[in-house]
Every structure is written in C-alpha cells, then in structure tokens.
N, C-alpha and C positions, 0 to 999 in steps of 0.2 A: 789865486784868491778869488773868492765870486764876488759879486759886485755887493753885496749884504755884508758881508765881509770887509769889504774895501770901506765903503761908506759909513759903517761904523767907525772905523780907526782913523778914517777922517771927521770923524764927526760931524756926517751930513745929518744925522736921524739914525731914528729907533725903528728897526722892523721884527714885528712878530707873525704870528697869525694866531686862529684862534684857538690849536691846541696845543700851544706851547709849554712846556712843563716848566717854564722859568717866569711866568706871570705867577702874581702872586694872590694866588687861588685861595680862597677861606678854605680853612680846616673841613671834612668832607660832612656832609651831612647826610640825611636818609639817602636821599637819590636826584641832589640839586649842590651847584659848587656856583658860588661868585667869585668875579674879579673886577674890581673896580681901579678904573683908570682916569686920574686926574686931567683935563685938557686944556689944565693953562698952568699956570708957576706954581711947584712947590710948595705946600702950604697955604695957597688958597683957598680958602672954604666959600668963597663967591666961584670958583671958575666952575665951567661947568665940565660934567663928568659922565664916560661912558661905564658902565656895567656890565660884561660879560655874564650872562646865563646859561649855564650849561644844567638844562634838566634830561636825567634818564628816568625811561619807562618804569613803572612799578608802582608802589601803592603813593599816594599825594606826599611828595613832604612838605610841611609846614611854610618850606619856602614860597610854596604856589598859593598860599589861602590868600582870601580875598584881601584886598588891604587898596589904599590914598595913599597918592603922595600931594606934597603941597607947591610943585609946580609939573608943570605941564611932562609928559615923557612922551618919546617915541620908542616904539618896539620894532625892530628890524632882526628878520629871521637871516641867517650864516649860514645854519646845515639843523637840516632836518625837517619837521615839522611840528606844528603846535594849535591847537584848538583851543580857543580860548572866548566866552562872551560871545557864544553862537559865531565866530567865524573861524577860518582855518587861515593861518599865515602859513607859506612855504619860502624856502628860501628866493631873497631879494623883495618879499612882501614886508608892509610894514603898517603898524595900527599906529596914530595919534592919539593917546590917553589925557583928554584933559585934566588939567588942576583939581585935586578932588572928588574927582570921578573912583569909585569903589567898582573894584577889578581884580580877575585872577581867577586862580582854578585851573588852571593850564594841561592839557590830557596832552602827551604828547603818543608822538607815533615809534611804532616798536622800538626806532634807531636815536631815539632821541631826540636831544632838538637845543643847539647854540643859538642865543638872539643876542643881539646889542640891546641896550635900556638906556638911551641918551637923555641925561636931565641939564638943563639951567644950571645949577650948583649942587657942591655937597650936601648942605640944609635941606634942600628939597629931595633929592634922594633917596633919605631915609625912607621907609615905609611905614602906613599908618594902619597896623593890621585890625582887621574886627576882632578877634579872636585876644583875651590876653598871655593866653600859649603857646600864640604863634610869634604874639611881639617878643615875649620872653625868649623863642625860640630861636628867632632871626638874631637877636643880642647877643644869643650866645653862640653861634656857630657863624654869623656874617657879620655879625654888628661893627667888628673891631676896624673893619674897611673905613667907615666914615664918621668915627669920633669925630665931634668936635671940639 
C-alpha cells in the first residue's frame, strides 16, 4: 500500500495533484476547464477558495476575457506558461491581483498552462466580466462551482 493510500484509509488528508480526473472539473468548455476547491468547512461560502485553471492553446475562450473580482486573488502558475497584462508567469511565478483591478486575456504557450487562483471566499471568486457574453458564458459552463 503507498503511503497516499495508507493515509487516506487513515484519514490523515486528501492528496491529489493537479491533473487528476477525480477533481471536479466544470463541464469542458472551448479550451479552458475550472476546478474549484473549498479550503475550510463544507458549505462555507466565507472560507476562502482555491481555483484550478487549466487553459489550452487555441483561439481565447470566454474564460480568459477581462473580467474583477471583488476581493484580492493570487495567480500561481503549476505547469506551463501564461502571458498575461504585459507579464509572462512560468511555473512557481505568481501575480497579486488586487480587489477590482480589471484583468485577463491570458495567451498561453503551445503546452498550455495549469495556475492556482486563490481568493478570500466564495463571494469574491465569482468573476466580474466586461463582456455580458462572457458573464453569460462563465454561468453556464463554470458558474455552477460557486452558487450561492
């Protein structure tokens, strides 16, 4: 038994990484998947939350348009790389988005590009896009991650 194995059936903790096909990944969209992960109790909508992004190369999907959130994020690249707001993150790089700062656009590189999106809480999360195609968009392909 590995020790991931062990420590689950003990119930030390949860191990994944970040292309597990047992996270629960929004429905697929053009060429962008979310996964959003709660990191306090069940049913929280105060605790704050990480966001898995997984954008592949190809024409923008909607996921990437500019868009606010309404509390602070950090963007931390996993694998690959991603251009975004005149900088380049690669993996272990990480941008500070402040609270209503209008962001996005994201060109990534041939191989794609996984980042983490750590917010405050559920609430803040959400995304506030320019676009109302794109807000429609996220609703219907990621939204259903952070009802409240």
């Amino acid at each position: 038994m590995s020790e991931i194995e062990k420590a689950k059936k003990e119930g030390r903790g949860w191990y994944s990484n970040v292309s597990d096909p047992d996270l629960p990944w929004s429905k697929r969209g053009l060429n962008a998947r979310t996964c959003t992960i709660s990191l306090g109790p069940d049913g929280d909508k105060d605790a704050p939350v990480a966001a898995l992004v997984w954008l592949n190369e190809g024409p923008g999907d909607p996921l990437r348009g500019r868009h606010s959130h309404s509390c602070d994020a950090i963007n931390l690249v996993v694998q690959g790389a991603m251009y975004m707001d005149g900088i380049w993150l690669r993996p272990g790089q990480a941008k500070i988005v402040p609270s209503g700062t209008n962001y996005g656009d994201a060109v990534v590189t041939g191989g794609g590009c996984i980042f983490i999106e750590l917010f405050g809480d559920h609430h803040g999360a959400k995304p506030d896009y320019d676009e109302p195609d794109e807000m429609a968009y996220w609703d219907e392909v990621h939204g259903g991650l952070l009802k409240q």
